[in-house]
Backbone bond lengths (Angstrom), bond angles and torsions (degrees), N, CA, C in turn:
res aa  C-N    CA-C-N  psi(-1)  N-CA   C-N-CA  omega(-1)  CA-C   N-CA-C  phi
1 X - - - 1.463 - - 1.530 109.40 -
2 X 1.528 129.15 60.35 0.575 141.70 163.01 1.715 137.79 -54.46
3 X 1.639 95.52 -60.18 1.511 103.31 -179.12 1.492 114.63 -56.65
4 X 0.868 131.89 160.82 1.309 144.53 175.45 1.579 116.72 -68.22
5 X 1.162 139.19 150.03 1.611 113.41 169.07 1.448 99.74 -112.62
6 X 1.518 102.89 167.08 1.088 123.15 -153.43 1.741 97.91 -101.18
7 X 1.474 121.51 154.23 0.919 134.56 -159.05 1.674 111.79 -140.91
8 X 1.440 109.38 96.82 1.555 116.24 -160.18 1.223 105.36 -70.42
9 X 1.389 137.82 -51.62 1.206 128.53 151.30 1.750 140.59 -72.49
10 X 1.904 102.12 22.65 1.590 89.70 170.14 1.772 76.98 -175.98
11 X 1.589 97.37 74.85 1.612 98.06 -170.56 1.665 108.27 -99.96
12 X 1.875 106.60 16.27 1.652 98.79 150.42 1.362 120.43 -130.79
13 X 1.559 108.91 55.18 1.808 99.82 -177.07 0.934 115.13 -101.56
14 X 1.693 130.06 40.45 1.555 123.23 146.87 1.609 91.44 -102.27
15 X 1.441 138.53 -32.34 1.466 114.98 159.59 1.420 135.10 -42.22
16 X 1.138 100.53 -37.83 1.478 113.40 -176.20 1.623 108.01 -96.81
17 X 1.116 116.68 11.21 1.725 122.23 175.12 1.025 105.79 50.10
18 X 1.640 136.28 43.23 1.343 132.57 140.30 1.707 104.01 -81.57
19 X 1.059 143.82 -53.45 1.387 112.69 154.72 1.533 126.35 -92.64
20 X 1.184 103.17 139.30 1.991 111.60 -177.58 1.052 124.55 -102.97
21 X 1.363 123.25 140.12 1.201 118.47 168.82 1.520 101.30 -70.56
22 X 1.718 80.13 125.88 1.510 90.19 171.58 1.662 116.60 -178.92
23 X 1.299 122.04 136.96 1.471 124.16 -151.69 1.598 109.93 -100.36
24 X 1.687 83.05 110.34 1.849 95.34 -166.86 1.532 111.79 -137.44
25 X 1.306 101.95 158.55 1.620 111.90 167.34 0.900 135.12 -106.36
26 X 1.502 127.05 77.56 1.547 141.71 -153.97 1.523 111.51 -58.12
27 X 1.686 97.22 125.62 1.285 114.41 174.81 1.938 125.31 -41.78
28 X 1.354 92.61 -42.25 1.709 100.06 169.22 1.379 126.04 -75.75
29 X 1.329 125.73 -52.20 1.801 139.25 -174.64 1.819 85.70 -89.30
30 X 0.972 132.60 -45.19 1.537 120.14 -161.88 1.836 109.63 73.41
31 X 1.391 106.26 22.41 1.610 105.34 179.00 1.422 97.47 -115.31
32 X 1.547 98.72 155.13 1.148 133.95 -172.09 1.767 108.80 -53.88
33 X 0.878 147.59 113.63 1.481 141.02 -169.58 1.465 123.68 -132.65
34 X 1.714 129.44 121.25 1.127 127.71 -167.81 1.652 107.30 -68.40
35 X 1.251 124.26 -36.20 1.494 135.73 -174.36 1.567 97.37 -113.91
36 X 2.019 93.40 139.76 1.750 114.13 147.47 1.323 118.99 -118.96
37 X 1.403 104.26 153.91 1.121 113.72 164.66 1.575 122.45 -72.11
38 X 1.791 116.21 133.09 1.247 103.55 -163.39 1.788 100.48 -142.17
39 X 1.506 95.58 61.59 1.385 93.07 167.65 1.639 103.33 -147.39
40 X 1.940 114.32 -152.77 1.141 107.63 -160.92 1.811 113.17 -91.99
41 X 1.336 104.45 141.05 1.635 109.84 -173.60 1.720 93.71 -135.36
42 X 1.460 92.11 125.31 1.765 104.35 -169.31 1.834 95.38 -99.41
43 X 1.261 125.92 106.62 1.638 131.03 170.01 1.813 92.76 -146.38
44 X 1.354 96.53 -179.49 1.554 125.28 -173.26 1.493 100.34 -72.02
45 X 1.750 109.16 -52.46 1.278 109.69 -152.77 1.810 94.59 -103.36
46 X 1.080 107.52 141.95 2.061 119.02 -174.43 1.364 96.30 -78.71
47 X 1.208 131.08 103.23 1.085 154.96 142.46 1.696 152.19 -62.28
48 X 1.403 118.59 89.75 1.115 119.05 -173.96 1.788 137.46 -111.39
49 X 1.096 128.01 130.38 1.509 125.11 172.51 1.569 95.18 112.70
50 X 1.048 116.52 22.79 1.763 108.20 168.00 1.618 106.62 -68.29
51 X 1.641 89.62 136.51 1.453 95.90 169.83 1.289 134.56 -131.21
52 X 1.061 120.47 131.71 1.860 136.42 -146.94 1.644 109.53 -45.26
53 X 1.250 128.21 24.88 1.235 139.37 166.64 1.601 96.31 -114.33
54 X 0.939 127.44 -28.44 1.981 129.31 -167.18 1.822 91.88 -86.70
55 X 1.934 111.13 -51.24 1.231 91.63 170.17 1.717 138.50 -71.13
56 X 1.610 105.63 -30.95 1.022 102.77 176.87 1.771 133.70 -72.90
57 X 1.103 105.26 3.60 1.788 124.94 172.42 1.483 110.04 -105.98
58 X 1.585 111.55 -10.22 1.063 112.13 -175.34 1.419 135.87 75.44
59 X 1.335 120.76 8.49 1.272 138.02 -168.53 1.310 113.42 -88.34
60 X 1.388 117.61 -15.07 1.148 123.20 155.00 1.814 140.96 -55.09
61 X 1.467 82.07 -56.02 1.390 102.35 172.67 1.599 112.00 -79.19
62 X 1.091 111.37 7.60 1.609 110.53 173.53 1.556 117.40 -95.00
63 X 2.100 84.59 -45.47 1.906 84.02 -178.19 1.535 134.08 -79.42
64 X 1.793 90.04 -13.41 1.133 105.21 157.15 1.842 145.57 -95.62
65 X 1.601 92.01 -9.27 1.159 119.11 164.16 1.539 99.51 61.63
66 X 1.075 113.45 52.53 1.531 147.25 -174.05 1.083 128.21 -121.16
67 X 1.640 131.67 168.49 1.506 146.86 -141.79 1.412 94.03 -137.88
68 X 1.322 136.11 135.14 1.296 115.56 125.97 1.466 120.96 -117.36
69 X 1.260 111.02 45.42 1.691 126.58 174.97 1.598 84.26 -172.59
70 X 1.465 113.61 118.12 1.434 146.33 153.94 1.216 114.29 -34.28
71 X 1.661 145.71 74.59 1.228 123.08 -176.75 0.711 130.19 -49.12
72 X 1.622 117.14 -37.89 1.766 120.77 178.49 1.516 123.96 -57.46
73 X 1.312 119.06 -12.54 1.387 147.98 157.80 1.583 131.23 -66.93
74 X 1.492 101.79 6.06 1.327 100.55 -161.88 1.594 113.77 -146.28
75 X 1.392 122.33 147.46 1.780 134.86 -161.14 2.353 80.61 -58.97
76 X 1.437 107.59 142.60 1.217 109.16 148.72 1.447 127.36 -74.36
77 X 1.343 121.19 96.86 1.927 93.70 170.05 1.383 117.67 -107.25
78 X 1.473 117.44 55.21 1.092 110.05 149.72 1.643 116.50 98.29
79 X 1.530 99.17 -33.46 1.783 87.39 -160.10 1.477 89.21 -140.80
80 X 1.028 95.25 124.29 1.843 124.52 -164.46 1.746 103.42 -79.58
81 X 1.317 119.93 3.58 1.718 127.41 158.47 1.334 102.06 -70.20
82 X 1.566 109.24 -73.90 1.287 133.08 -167.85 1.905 95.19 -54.81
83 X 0.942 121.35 -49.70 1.858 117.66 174.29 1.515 100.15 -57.12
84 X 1.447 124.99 -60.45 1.931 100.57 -162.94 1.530 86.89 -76.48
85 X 0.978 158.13 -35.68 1.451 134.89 -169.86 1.351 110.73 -67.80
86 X 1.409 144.71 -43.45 1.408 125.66 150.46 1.251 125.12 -58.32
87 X 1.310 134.33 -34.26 1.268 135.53 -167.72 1.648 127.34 -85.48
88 X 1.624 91.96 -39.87 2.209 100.82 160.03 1.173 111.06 -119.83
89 X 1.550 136.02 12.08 1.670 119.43 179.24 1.874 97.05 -130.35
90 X 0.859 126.05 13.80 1.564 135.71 175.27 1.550 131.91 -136.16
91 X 1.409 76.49 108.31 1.920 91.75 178.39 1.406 124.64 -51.37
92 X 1.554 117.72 118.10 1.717 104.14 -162.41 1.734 92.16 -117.53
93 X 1.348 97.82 161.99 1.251 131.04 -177.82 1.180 105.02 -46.62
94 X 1.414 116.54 157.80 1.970 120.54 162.85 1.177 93.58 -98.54
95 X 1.729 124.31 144.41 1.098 130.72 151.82 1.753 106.03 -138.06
96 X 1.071 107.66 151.80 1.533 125.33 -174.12 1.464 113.73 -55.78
97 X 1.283 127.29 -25.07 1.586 123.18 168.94 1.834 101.55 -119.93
98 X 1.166 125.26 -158.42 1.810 128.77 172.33 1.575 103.81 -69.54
99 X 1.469 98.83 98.80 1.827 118.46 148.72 1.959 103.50 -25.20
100 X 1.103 91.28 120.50 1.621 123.03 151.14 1.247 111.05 -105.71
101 X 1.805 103.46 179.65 1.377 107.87 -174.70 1.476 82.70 -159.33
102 X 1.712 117.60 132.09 1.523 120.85 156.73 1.541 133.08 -66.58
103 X 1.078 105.30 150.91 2.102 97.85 179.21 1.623 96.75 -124.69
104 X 1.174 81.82 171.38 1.546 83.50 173.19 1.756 102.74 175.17
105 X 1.445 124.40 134.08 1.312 122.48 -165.88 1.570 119.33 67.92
106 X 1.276 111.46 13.04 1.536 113.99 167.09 1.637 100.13 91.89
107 X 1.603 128.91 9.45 1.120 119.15 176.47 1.651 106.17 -140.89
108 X 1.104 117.44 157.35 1.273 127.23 168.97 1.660 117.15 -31.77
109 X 1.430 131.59 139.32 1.396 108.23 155.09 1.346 127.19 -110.54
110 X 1.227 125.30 175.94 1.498 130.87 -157.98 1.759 99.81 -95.29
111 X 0.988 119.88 131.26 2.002 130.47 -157.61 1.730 73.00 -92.70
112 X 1.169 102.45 146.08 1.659 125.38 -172.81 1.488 101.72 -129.59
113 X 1.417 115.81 -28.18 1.558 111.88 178.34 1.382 115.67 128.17
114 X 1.534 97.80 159.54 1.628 106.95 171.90 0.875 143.63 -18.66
115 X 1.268 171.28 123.61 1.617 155.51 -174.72 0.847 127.02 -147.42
116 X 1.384 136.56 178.90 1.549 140.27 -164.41 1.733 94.94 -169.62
117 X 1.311 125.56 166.40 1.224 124.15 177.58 1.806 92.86 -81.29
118 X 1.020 154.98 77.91 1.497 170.69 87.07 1.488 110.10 -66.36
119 X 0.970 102.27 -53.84 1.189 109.41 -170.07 1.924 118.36 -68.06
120 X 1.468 105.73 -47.39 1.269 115.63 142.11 0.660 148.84 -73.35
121 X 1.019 130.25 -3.76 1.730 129.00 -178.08 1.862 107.72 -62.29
122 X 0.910 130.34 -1.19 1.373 128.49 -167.51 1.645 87.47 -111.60
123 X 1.250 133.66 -11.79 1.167 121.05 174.70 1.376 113.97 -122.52
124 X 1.634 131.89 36.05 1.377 139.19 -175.36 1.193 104.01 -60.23
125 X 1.314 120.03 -50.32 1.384 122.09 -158.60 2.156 113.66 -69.92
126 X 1.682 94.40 -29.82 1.245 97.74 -170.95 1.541 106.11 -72.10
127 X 1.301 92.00 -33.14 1.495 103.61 -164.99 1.928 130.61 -90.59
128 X 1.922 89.89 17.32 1.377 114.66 -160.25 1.955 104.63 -57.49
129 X 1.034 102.47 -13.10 1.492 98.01 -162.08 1.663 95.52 -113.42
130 X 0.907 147.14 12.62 1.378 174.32 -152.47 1.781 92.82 -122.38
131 X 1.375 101.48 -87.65 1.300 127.97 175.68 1.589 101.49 -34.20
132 X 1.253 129.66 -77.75 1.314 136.49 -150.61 1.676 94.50 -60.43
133 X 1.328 107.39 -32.61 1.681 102.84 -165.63 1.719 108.90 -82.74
134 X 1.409 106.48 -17.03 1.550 113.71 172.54 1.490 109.95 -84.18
135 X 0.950 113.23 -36.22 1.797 117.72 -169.01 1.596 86.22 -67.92
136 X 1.285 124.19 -78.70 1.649 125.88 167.24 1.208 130.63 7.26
137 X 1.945 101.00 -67.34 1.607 126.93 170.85 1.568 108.35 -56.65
138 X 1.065 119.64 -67.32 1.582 124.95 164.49 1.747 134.59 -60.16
139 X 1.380 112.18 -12.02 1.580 112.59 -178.61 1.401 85.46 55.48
140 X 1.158 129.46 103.68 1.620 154.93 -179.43 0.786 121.47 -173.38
141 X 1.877 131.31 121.90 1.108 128.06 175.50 1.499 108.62 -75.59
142 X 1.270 125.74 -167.06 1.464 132.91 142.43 1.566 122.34 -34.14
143 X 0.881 128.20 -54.21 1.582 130.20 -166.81 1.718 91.86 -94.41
144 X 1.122 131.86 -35.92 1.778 114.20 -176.44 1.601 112.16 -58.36
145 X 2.089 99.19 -40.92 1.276 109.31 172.01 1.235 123.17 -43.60
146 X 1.183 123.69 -34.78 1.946 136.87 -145.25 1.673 88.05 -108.46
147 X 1.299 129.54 -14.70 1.495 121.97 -160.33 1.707 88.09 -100.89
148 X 1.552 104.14 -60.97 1.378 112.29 169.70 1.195 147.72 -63.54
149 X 1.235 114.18 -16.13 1.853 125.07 170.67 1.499 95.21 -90.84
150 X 1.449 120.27 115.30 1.679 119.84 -177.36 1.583 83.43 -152.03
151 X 1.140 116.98 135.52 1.457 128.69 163.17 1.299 130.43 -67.04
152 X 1.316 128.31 113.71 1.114 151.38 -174.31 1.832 110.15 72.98
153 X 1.685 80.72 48.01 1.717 99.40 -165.35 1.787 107.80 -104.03
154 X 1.186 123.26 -146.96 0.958 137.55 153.92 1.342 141.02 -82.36
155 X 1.445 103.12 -17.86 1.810 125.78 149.64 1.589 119.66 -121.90
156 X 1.775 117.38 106.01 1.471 96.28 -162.78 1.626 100.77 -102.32
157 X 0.978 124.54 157.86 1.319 139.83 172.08 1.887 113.15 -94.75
158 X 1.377 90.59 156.33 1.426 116.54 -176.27 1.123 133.14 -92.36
159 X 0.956 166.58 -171.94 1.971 134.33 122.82 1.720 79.69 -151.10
160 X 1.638 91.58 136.90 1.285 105.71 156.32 1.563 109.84 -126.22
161 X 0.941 109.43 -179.53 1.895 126.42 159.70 1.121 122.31 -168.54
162 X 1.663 100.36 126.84 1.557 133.53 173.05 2.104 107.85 -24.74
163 X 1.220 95.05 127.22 1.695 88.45 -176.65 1.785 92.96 -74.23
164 X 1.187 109.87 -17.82 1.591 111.52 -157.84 1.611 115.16 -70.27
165 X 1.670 92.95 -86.06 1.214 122.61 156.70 1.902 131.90 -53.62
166 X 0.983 96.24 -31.97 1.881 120.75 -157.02 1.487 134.22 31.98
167 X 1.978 87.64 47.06 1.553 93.23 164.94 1.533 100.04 -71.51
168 X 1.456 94.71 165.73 1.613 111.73 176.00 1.730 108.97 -101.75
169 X 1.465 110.63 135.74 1.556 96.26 -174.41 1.576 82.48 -103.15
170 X 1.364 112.70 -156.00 1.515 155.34 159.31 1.279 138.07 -163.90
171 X 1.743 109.01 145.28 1.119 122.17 -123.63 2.219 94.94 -138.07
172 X 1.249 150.91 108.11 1.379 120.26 -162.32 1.839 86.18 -139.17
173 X 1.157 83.81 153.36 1.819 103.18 161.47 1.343 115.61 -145.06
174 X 1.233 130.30 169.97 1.077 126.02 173.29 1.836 113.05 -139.37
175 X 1.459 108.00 158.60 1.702 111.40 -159.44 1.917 78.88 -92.66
């Protein structure tokens, strides 16, 4: 059991170093493991060295009776599959205040990564209603936005995309 499994809603988090290579002995299977998981998991008990085979079967979130995506944090769509599969079998992002997650088409979307308006700017137009609702949240015009959304800045950005459709939403917090 080598390969890695795949993660429909966060199918690059050893790119994005939410999981690491790294040589551990997972708290759930008790097997030897080249990769951990290294982001946020909401349970009672503080938990470390899970590895993305414990989350992706979900066995994690059972023995710990744990989150690793906040439901109360998150768009409803309706169908309580699509909720425990983001919420106990998918590794979610770190962000500097409570992790969200975008929807779009009645299903969860897939986190694409970090961002900054560089990074978007090739998708302004898709992402106009995204935009309008952040500038809003912040009293920001256009140009405060573009000064202030900088990656691994002081306002970080999100990017998701629709598994459906594959518009890209956005998603921002700030430290």
């Amino acid at each position: 059991m080598s390969d890695l499994p795949i993660f429909k809603y966060n199918p690059n988090a050893v790119m994005h170093g939410i999981i690491k290579k790294e040589s551990v002995t997972c708290p759930i299977c008790n097997e030897q493991r080249a990769y951990v998981y290294d982001g946020p998991f909401f349970a009672e008990e503080e938990v470390d060295g899970i590895c993305p085979w414990c989350i992706h079967d979900g066995s994690a979130a059972v023995k710990y009776n744990g989150e690793f995506v906040d439901a109360g944090s998150i768009d409803d769509v309706g169908d309580d599959d699509k909720l425990e599969e983001l919420t106990l079998r998918t590794p979610s992002y770190t962000g500097w205040q409570q992790e969200q997650w975008a929807s779009h088409c009645d299903d969860y979307c897939a986190f694409k990564g970090y961002v900054g308006w560089k990074e978007i700017k090739t998708f302004k137009d898709e992402l106009e209603d995204d935009l309008e609702l952040i500038m809003d949240d912040f009293g920001y015009d256009e140009d405060e936005l573009k000064e202030n959304l900088v990656n691994t800045s002081g306002m970080q950005g999100y990017l998701f995309q629709c598994l459906h459709c594959g518009k890209h939403r956005l998603l921002v917090d700030v430290n």
